[in-house]
C-alpha positions as CSV (number, residue, x, y, z in Angstrom):
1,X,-11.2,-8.0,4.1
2,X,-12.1,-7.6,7.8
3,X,-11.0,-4.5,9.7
4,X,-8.9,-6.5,11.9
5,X,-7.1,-8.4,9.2
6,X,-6.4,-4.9,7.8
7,X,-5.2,-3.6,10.9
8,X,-2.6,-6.9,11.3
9,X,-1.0,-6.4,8.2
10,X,-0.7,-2.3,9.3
11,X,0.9,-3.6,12.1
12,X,3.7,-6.2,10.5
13,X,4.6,-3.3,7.8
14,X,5.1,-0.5,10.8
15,X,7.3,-3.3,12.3
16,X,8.9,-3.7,9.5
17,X,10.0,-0.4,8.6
18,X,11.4,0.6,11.8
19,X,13.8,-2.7,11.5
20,X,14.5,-1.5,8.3
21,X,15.2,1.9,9.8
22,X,17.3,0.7,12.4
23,X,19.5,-1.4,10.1
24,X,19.6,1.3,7.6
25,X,21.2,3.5,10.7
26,X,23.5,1.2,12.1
27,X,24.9,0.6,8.4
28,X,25.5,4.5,8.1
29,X,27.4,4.9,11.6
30,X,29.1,2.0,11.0
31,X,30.4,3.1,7.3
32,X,30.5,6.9,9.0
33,X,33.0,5.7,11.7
34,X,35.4,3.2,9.7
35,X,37.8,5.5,9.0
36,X,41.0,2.9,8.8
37,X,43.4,3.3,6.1
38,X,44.5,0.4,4.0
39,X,48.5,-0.4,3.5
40,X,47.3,-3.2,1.2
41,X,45.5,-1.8,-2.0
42,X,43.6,-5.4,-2.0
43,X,42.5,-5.0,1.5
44,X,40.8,-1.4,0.5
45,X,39.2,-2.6,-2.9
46,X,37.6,-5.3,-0.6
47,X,36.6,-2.6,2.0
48,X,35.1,-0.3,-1.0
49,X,33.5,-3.2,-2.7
50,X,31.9,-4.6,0.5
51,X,30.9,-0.6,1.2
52,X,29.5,-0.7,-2.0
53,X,27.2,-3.7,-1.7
54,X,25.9,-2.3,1.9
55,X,24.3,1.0,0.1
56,X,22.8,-1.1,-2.7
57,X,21.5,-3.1,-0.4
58,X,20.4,0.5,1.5
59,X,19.0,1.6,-1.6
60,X,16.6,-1.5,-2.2
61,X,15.2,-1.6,1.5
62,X,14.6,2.8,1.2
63,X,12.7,1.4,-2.1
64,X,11.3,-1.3,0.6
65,X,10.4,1.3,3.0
66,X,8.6,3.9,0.3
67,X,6.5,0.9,-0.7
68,X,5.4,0.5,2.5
69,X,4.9,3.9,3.6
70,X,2.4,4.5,0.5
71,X,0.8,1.1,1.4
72,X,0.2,2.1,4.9
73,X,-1.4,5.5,3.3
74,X,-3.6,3.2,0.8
75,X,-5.1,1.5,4.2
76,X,-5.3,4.7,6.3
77,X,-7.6,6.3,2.9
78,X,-9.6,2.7,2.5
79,X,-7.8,1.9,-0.7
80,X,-5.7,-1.2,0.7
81,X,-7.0,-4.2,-1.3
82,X,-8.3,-2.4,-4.5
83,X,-6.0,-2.6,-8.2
84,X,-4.8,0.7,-9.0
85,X,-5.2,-0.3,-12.4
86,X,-8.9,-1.3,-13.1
87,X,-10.3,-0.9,-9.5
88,X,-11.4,-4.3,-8.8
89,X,-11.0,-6.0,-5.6
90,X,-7.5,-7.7,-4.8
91,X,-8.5,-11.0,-4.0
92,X,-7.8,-11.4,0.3
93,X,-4.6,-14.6,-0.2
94,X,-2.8,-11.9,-2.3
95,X,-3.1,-9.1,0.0
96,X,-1.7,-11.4,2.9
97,X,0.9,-12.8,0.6
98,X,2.1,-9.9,-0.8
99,X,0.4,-6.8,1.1
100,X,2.9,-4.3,-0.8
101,X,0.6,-5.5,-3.8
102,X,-1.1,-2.1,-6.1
103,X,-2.3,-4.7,-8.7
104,X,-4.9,-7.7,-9.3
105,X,-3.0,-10.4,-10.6
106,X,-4.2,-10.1,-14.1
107,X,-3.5,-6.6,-14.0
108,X,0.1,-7.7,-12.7
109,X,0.7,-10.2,-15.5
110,X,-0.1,-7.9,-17.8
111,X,2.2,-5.0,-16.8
112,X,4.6,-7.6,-16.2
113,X,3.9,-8.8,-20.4
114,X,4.2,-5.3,-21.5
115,X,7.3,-4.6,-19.9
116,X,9.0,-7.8,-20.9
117,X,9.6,-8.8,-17.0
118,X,7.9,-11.9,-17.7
119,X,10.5,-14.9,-18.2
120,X,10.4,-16.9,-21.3
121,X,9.1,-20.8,-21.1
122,X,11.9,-23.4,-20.6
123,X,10.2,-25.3,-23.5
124,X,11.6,-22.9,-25.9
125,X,15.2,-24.5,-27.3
126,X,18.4,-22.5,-26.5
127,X,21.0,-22.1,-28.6
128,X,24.8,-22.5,-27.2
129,X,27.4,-21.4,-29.2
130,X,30.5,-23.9,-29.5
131,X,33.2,-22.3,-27.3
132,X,36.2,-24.4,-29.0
């Protein structure tokens, strides 16, 4: 993949991490400084379940933000583009697709296989138990 290519994609991740950043810190002041007290016991089980979809949602976008902070260290060391699994090159429309990719696409499909990720085919006939 061309150098400048390369240095493009560098580019969208770092600007994608500091927007992650910057939500990440407004959610934390924000859930820092809400310090109302709820008459209605509904009204804080809504408040504690919204609070506790806001750090999940935290939690998936640090994952977000360690993916891109090691894939920014695989271009900086020459190694964006290559499969961590059998070294081969990552072909060029995965790497702009998905730049946060480690893995050829076999390689992929086969991690995916052995790990049971990989969703089973429509064709196969489910069973539905009667209800009544």
């Amino acid at each position: 993949m061309q150098q400048e290519k390369i240095q493009h994609i560098k580019n969208f991740l770092l600007k994608k991490m500091d927007e992650l950043r910057n939500v990440a810190g407004n959610t934390l002041q924000r859930l820092k400084n809400n310090g109302e007290k709820y008459a209605d016991v509904c009204d804080a089980a809504a408040y504690e379940y919204s609070k506790a979809i806001d750090l999940a949602v935290r939690g998936k976008e640090r994952n977000m933000m360690l993916d891109i902070q090691e894939t920014i260290m695989r271009i900086d060391r020459g190694l964006f583009g290559i499969c961590d699994h059998c070294g081969r090159k990552i072909p060029e429309e995965r790497m702009i697709g998905a730049p946060l990719s480690k893995l050829c696409l076999p390689c992929q499909m086969d991690f995916e296989k052995r790990n049971g990720m990989l969703r089973k085919r429509f064709s196969q006939k489910v069973k539905i138990k009667n209800a009544y």
